[in-house]
N, C-alpha and C positions, 0 to 999 in steps of 0.2 A: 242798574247796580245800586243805584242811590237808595229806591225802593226797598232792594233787600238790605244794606245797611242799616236803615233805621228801622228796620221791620226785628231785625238780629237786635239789634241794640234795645228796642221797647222790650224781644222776650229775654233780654236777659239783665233788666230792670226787672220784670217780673220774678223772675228764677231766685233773682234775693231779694226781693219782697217776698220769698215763700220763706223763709226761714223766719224762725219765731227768737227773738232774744232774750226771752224769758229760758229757752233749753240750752241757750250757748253759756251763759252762766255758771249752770251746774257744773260744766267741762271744763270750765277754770277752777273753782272748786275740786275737782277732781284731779285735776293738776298742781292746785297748791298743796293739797294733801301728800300728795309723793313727792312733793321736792322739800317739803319740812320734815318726810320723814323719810328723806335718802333714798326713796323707791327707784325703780331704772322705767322709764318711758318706752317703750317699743313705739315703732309706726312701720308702716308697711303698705304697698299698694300697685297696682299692677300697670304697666304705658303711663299716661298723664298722669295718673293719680301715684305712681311710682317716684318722678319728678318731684310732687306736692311734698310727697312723706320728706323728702330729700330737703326740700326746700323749710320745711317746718322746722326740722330736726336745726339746720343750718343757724335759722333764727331763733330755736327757744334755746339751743346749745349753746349760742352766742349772744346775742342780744339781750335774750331776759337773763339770760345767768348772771350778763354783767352789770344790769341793770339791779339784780336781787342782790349780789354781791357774794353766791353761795352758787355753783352750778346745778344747772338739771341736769340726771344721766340718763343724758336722750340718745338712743340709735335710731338711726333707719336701718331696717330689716332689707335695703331693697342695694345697700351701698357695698356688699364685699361679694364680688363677679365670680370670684373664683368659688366661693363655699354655694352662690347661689346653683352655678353650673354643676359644679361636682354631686350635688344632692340631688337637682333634677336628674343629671347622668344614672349615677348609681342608685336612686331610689325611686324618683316621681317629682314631676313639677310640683304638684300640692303639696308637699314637705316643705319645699323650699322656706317657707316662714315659720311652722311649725317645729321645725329641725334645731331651727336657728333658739326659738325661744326655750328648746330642752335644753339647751348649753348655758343657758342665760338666764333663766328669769325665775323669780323667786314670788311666793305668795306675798299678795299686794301690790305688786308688781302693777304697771298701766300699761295694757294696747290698743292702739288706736291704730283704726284700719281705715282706706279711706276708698272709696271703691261707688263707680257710677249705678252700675248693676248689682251689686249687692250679694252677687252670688259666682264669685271667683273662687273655683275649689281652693284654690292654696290659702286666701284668708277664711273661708267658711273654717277648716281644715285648722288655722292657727286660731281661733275664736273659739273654736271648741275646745281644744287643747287648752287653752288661756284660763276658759269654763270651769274645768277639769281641774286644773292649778288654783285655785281661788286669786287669777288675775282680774284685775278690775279692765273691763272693757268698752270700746268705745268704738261705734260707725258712727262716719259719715257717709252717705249713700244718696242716691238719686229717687226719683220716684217712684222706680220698681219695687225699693227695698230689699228684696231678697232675703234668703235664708242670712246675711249679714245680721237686716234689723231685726233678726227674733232671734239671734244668737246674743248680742249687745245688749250689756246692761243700758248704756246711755248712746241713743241714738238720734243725729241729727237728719233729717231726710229735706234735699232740694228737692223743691216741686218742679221735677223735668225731667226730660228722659235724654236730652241734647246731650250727648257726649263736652263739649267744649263748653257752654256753659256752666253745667254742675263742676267741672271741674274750675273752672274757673271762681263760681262760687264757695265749694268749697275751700281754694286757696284763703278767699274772703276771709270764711270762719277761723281758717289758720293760723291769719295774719292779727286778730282779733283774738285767740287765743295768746298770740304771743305776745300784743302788744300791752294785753290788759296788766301783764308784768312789768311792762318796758313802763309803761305809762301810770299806772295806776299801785299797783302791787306792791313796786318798790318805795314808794312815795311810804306807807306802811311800815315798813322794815326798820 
């Protein structure tokens, strides 16, 4: 057991040494441009990375808002059960996020999809849709990439295919997204 321990632990040392800091930047950039100029943030994401959207939202909703002193208008796409079900019911699981952003989201608008595989019809599905809208877009994704990273304007890709890694790493970039506000941002204002 010991063995796989630190064998888990060295690859997923490596999983965020695969990520480049010079492309997380831009995604701050890209985030302070919509909360200076009152944009609405989507995020979205399917099991774990469902969780992440949820947990991001919590903290840039909260934390960086109070730290800028002006809120972001962050949703998770992944947080009202009732509209998710009712839309898979009466239309298709893959609406589920695209449904949501036809009620919602206005040119310039940001989504950000966070997805291991890359290739989850419901955000393929809300990325094109997003496309279509001139929303500015954003994966994070795993090593497969998928149809996600060639949908996304701005795309971060962990080098792994590990399901609990990338997502783990991804939270990383998250936290990192949000804290650059908490920390850095408002210090600015």
């Amino acid at each position: 057991m010991l063995d796989w321990l630190n064998q888990y632990i060295a690859e997923q040392k490596r999983a965020l040494d695969s990520i480049k800091v010079d492309e997380i930047a831009p995604l701050i950039r890209t985030l302070r441009e919509a909360h200076r100029a009152g944009r609405q943030i989507f995020v979205c994401g399917n099991g774990g990375s469902a969780a992440n959207a949820s947990h991001f939202v919590t903290d840039l909703g909260k934390n960086s808002s109070e730290a800028m002193g002006v809120p972001f208008k962050v949703l998770s796409l992944n947080d009202n059960t009732s509209w998710i079900t009712a839309i898979g019911n009466d239309y298709d699981y893959a609406d589920i996020f695209m449904r949501q952003l036809k009620n919602y989201a206005q040119p310039d608008d940001v989504l950000l999809i966070i997805s291991v595989s890359g290739n989850s019809p419901n955000l393929v599905k809300a990325l094109g849709w997003a496309k279509e809208h001139a929303l500015r877009t954003i994966a994070l994704v795993g090593a497969k990439r998928g149809q996600a990273a060639e949908l996304a304007d701005q795309v971060i890709v962990v080098g792994d295919t590990h399901y609990g890694r990338v997502e783990d790493v991804q939270m990383n970039i998250l936290h990192m997204l949000c804290y650059a506000f908490v920390e850095v941002e408002a210090a600015r204002v």
